[in-house]
DOVO-968297 format. One record per atom (N, C-alpha, C): residue number from 1; x, y, z. Coordinates in nm, 2 decimals, padded with zeros to 4 digits. Example, Ala and Ser with C-alpha at 12.3 -4.5 7.8 and 13.67 -1.06 7.14 Angstrom:
<segus>
<segu num="1" x="01.32" y="-00.57" z="00.78"/>
<segu num="1" x="01.23" y="-00.45" z="00.78"/>
<segu num="1" x="01.32" y="-00.33" z="00.78"/>
<segu num="2" x="01.28" y="-00.22" z="00.71"/>
<segu num="2" x="01.37" y="-00.11" z="00.71"/>
<segu num="2" x="01.29" y="00.00" z="00.79"/>
</segus>
This chain:
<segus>
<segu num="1" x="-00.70" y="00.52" z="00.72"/>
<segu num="1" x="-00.57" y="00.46" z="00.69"/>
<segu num="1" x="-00.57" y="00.31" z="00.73"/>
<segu num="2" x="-00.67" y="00.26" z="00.74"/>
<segu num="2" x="-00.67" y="00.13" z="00.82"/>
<segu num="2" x="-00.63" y="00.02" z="00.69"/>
<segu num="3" x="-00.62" y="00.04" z="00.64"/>
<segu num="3" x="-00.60" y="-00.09" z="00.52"/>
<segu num="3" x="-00.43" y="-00.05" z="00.44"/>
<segu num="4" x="-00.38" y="00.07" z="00.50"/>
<segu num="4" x="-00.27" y="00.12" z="00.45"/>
<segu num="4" x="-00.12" y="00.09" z="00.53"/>
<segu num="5" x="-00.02" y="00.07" z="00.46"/>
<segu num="5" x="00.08" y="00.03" z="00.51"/>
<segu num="5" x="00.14" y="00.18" z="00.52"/>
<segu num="6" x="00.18" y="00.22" z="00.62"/>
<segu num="6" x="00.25" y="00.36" z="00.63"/>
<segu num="6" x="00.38" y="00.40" z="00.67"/>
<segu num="7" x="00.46" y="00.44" z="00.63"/>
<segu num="7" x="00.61" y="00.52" z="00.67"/>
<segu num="7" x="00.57" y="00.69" z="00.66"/>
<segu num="8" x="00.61" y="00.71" z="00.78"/>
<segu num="8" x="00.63" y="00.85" z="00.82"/>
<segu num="8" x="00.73" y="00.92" z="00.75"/>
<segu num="9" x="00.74" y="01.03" z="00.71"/>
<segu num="9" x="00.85" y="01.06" z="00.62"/>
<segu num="9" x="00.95" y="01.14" z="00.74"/>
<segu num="10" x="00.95" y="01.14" z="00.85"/>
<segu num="10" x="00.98" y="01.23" z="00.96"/>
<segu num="10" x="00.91" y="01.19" z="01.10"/>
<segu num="11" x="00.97" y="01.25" z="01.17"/>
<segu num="11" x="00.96" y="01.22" z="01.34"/>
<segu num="11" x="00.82" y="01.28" z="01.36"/>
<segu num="12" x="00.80" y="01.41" z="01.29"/>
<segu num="12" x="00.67" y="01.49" z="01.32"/>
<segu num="12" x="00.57" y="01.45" z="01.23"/>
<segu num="13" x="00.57" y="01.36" z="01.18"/>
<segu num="13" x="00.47" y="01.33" z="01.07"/>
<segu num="13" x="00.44" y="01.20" z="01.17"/>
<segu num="14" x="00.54" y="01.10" z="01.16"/>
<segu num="14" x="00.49" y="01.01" z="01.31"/>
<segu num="14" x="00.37" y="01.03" z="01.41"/>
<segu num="15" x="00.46" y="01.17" z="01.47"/>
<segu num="15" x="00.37" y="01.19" z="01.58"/>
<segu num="15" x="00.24" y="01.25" z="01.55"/>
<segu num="16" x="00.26" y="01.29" z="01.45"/>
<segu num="16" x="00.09" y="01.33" z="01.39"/>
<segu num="16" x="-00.02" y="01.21" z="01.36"/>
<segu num="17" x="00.05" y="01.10" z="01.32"/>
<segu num="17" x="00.01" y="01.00" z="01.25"/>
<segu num="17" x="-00.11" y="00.95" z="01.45"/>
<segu num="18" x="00.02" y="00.93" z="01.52"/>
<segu num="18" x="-00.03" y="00.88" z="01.62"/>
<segu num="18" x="-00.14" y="00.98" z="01.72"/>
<segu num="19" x="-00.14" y="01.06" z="01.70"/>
<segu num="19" x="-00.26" y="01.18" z="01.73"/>
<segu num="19" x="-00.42" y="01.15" z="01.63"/>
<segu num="20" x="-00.42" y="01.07" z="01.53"/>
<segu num="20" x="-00.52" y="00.98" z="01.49"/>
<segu num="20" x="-00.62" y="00.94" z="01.57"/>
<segu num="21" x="-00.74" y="00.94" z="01.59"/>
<segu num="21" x="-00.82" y="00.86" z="01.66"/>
<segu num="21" x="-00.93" y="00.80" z="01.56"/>
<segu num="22" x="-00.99" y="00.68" z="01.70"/>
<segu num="22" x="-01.08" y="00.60" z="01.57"/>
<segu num="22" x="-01.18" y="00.72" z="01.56"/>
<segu num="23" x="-01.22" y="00.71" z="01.39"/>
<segu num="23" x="-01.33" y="00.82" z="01.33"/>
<segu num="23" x="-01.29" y="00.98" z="01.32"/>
<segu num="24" x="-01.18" y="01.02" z="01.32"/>
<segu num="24" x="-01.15" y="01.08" z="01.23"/>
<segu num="24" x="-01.14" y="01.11" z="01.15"/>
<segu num="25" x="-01.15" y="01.19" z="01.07"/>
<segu num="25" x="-01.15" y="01.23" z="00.95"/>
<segu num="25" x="-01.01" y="01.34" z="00.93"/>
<segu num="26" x="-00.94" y="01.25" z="00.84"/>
<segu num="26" x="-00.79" y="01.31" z="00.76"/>
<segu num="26" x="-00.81" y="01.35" z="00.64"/>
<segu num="27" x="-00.69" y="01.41" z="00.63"/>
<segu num="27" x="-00.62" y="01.40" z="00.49"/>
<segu num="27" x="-00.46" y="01.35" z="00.51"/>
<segu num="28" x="-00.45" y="01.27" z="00.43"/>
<segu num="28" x="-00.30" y="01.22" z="00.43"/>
<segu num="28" x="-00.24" y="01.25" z="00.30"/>
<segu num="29" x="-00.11" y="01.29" z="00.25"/>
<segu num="29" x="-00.08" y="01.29" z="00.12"/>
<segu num="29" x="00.05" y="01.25" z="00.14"/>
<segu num="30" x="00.09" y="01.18" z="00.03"/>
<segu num="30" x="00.26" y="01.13" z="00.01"/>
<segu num="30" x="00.25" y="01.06" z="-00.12"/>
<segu num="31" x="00.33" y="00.98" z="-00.11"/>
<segu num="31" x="00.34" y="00.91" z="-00.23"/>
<segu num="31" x="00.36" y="00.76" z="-00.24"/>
<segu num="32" x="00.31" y="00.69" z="-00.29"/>
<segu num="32" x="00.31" y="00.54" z="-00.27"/>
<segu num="32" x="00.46" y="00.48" z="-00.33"/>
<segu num="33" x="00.48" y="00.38" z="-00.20"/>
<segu num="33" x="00.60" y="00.32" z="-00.25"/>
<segu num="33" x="00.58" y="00.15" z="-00.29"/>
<segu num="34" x="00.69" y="00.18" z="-00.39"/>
<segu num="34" x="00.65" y="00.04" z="-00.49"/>
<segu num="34" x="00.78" y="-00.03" z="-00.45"/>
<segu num="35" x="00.90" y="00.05" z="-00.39"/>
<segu num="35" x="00.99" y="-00.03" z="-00.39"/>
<segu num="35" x="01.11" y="00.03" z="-00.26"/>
<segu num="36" x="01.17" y="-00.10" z="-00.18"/>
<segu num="36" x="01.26" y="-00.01" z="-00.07"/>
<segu num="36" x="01.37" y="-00.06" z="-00.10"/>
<segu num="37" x="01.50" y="-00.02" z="-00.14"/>
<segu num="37" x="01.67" y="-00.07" z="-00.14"/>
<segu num="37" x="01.72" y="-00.03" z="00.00"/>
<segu num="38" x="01.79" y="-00.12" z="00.02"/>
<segu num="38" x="01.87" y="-00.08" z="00.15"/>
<segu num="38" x="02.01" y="-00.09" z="00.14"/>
<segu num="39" x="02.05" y="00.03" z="00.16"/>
<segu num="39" x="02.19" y="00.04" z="00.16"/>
<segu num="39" x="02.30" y="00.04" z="00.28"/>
<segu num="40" x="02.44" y="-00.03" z="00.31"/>
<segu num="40" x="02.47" y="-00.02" z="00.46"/>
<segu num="40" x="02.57" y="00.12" z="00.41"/>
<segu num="41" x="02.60" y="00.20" z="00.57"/>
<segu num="41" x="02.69" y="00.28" z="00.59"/>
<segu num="41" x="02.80" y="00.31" z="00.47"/>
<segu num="42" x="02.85" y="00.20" z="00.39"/>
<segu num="42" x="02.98" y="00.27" z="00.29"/>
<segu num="42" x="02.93" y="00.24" z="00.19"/>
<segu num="43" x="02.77" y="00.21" z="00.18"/>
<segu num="43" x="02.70" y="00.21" z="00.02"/>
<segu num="43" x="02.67" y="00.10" z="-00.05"/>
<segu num="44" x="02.68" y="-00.02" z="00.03"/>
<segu num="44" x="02.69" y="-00.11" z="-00.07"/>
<segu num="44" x="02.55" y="-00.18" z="-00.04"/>
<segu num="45" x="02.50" y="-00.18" z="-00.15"/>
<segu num="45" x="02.34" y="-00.30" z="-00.18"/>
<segu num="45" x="02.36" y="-00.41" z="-00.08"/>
<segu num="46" x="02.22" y="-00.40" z="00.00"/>
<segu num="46" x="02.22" y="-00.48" z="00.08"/>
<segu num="46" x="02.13" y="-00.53" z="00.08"/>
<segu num="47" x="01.98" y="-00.50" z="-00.05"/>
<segu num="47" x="01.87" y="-00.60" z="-00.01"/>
<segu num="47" x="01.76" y="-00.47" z="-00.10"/>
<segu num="48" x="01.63" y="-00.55" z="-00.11"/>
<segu num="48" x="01.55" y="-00.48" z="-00.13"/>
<segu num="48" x="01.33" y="-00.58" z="-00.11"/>
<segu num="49" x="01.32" y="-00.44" z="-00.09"/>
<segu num="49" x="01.16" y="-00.52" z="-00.08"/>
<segu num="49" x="01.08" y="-00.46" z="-00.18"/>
<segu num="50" x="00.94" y="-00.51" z="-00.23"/>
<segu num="50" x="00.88" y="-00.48" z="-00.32"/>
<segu num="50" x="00.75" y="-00.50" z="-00.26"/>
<segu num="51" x="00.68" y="-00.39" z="-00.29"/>
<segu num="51" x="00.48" y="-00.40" z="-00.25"/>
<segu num="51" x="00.42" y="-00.46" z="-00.35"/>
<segu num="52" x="00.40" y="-00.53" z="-00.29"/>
<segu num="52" x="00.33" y="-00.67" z="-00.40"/>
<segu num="52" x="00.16" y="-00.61" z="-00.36"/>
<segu num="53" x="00.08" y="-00.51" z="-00.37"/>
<segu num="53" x="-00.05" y="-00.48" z="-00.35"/>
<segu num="53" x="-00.06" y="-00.38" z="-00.25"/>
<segu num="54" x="00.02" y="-00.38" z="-00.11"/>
<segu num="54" x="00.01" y="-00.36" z="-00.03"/>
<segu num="54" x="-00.10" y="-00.25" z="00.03"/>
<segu num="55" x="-00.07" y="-00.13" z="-00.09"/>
<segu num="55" x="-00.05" y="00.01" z="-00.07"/>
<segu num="55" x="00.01" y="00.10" z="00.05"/>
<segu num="56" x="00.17" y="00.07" z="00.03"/>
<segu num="56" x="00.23" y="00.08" z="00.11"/>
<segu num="56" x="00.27" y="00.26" z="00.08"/>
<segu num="57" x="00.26" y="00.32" z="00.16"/>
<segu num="57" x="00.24" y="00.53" z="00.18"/>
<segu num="57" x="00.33" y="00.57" z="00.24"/>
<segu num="58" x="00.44" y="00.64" z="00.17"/>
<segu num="58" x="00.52" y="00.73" z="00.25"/>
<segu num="58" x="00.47" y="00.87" z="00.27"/>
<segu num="59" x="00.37" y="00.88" z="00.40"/>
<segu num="59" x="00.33" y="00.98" z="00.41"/>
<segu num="59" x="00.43" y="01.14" z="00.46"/>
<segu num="60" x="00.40" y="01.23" z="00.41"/>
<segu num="60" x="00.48" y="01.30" z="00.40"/>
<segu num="60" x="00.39" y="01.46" z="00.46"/>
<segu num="61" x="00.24" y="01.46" z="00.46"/>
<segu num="61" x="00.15" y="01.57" z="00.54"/>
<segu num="61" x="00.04" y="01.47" z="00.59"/>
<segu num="62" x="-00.05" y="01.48" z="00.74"/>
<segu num="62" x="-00.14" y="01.48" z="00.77"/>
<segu num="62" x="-00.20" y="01.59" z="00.82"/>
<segu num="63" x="-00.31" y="01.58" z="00.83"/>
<segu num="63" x="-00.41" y="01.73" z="00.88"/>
<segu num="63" x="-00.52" y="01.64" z="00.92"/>
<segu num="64" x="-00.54" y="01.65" z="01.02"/>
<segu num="64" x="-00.69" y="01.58" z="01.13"/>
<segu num="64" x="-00.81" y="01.72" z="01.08"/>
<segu num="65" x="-00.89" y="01.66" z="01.01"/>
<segu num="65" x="-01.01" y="01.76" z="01.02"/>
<segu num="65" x="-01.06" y="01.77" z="01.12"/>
<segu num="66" x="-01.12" y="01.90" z="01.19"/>
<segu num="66" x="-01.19" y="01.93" z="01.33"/>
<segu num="66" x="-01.31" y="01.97" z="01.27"/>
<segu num="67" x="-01.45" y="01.92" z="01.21"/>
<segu num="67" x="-01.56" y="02.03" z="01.19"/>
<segu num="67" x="-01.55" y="02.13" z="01.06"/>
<segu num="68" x="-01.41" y="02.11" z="01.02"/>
<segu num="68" x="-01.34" y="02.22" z="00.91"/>
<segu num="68" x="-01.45" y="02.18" z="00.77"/>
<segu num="69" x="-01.47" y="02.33" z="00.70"/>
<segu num="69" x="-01.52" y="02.29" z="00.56"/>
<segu num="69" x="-01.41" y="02.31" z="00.46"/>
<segu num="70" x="-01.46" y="02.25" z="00.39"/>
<segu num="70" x="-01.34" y="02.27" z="00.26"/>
<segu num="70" x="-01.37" y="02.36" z="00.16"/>
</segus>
């Protein structure tokens, strides 16, 4: 994931993320985001960003391989 822009989709996906070490071997799966709107408290458009290349990942499963075959 080193070249990847990442959002956790959840607090436990976070903390999985951070259980990573260098040389690991993952799987990560989610879905790429192209685009983020932000909206305040009573709804109203407040802005938005756009990934211009980034490959920015709302990751949504990790699984750290241990030795595991596939």
């Amino acid at each position: 994931i080193n070249l990847l822009h990442t959002v956790p989709a959840n607090e436990e996906i976070y903390q999985q993320l951070l259980d990573i070490r260098s040389w690991d071997e993952v799987v990560i799966e989610g879905r790429e985001i192209l685009i983020i709107r932000v909206y305040d408290q009573e709804g109203k458009y407040r802005g938005e960003w756009h990934d211009t290349g980034c490959n920015t990942l709302l990751v949504e499963s990790v699984r750290i391989i241990d030795g595991e075959t596939d």
